[in-house]
N, C-alpha and C positions, 0 to 999 in steps of 0.2 A: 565381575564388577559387584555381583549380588555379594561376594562373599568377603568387603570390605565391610559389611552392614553390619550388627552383631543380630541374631534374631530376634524376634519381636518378644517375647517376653523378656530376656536380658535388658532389652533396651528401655520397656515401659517398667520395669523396674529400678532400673540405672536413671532415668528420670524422673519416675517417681522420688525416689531418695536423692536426688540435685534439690526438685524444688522443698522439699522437707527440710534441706539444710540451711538454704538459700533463706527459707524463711524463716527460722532461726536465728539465722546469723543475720535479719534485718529486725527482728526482735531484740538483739543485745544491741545493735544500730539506737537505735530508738532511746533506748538510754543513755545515750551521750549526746551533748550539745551540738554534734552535725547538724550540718541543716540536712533537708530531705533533699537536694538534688545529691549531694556528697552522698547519702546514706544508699538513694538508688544504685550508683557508680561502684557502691565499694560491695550492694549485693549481686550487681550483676557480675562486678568481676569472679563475686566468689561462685558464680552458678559454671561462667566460664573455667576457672580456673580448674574446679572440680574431678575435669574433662579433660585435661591435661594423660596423655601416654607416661607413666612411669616404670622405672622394672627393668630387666630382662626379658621377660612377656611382654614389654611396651602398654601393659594396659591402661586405662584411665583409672584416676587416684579413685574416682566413684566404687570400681571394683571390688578393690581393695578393706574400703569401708562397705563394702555390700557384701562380702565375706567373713567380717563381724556382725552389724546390725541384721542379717539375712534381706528377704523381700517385704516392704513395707503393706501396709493395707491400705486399700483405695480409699476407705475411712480416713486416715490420716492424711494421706497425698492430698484430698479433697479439702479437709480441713485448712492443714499448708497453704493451699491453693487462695483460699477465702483469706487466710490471715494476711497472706501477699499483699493481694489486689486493697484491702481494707488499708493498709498499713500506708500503703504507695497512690494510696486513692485520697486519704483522711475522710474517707467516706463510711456512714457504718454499715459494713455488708452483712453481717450478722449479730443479731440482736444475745445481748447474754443471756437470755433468758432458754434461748434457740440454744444457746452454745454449753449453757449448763444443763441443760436438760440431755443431750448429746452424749455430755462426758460421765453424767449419770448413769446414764443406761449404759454407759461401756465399764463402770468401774464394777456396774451389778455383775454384768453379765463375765466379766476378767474375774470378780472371785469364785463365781461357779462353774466356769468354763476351766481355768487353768489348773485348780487343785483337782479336779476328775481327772481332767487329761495325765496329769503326773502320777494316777494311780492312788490317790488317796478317798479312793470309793471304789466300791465293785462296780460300777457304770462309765462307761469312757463316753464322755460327752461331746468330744473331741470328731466322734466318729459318727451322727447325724448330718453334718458337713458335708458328706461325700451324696446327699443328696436325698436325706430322709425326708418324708412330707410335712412329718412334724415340725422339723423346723422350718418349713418355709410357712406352715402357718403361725408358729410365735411369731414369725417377722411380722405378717400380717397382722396378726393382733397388738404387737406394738405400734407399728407403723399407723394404724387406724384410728389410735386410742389417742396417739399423737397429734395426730389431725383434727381429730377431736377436741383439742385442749389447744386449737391453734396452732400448733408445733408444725414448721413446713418442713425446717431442717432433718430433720430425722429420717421421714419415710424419701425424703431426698436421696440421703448417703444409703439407706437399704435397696433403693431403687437401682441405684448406680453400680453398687457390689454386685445384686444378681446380673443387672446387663454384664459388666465387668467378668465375673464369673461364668455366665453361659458360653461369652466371646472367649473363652481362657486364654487372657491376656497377659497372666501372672503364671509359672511357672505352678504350683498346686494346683491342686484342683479340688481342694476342700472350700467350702463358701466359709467357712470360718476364716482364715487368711485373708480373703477379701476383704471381711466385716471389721477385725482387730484384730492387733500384733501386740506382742507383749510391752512396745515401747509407747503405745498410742494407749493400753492398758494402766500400766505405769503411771505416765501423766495424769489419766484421768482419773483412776484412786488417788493420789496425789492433791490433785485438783480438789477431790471433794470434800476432802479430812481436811485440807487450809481451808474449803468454804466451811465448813462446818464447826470448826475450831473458832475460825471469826464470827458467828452463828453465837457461840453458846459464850465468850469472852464479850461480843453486845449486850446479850440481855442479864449476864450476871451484873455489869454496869449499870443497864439500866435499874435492876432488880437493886442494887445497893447504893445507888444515888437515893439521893433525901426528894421527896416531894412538892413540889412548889406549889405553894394554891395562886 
């Protein structure tokens, strides 16, 4: 019976990356004139449908896309997660201020983190993951400084990756995988060059509009 299950890491990965898509795909929802009971019906189908046996292996389509995109970070899943409930709530669960400070720290930490890893320094950064002290006190000292400045969101998702990571629930066993993936990196370099870009296209406007007294 046990071995109709798939095991636990497969599985919290294989859901991890449902609700990741799921909330995606209630994100381009939202851009069209549905209403929001229609826009729920046609995310949950797609959470179900996901989940569908395909193949010759009969596996779920989920697989299949978890064989390209690989295993997601609990960072992101958790993210996913909030923009669901937010979306499906009209409620606001996370403040942007929470949500760009987030994508910040992950764009810093994706340009220093992935060009080491690839061997473009004599230092594999990549390799503190496996359980060096020192990185668990940069978490610390972000996570604190964040708190400091208000920020709950942050030392939240650090909080949850080490649980996540002690339990190894994700197939690695690097705390970096926990923390970010290169698609949740992506985004959020992505993210910050649009804020920034609209950042510096505001105040040349302002800079060149005429004065009113």
């Amino acid at each position: 019976m046990l071995s109709m299950f798939p095991p636990l890491t497969d599985f919290v990965a294989l859901m991890g990356l449902d609700l990741v898509l799921s909330a995606g795909c209630l994100r381009l929802l939202n851009a069209t004139r549905l209403s929001l009971r229609c826009r729920k019906v046609l995310t949950l189908a797609c959470f179900l449908v996901l989940w569908l046996p395909v193949g010759g292996a009969q596996l779920p389509i989920l697989a299949y896309i978890r064989g390209v995109s690989s295993d997601l970070s609990i960072t992101l899943v958790v993210l996913a997660c909030l923009g669901l409930r937010q979306r499906l709530s009209g409620r606001c669960v996370v403040y942007s201020r929470e949500h760009a400070a987030v994508l910040a720290v992950v764009a810093v930490a994706a340009l220093f983190l992935y060009p080491l890893a690839l061997g473009w320094g004599d230092w594999d950064a990549y390799r503190p993951g496996w359980g060096a002290p020192g990185l668990w006190a940069g978490l610390l000292f972000v996570s604190l400084l964040a708190w400091g400045f208000g920020l709950r969101l942050l030392p939240t998702l650090v909080g949850l990756a080490l649980l996540a990571w002690t339990a190894g629930i994700l197939e690695s066993t690097n705390l970096w995988d926990y923390l970010m993936d290169p698609w949740l990196a992506i985004f959020a370099v992505s993210y910050c060059v649009r804020r920034g870009l609209k950042k510096t296209v505001a105040r040349v406007r302002r800079a060149s509009s005429p004065a009113f007294n």
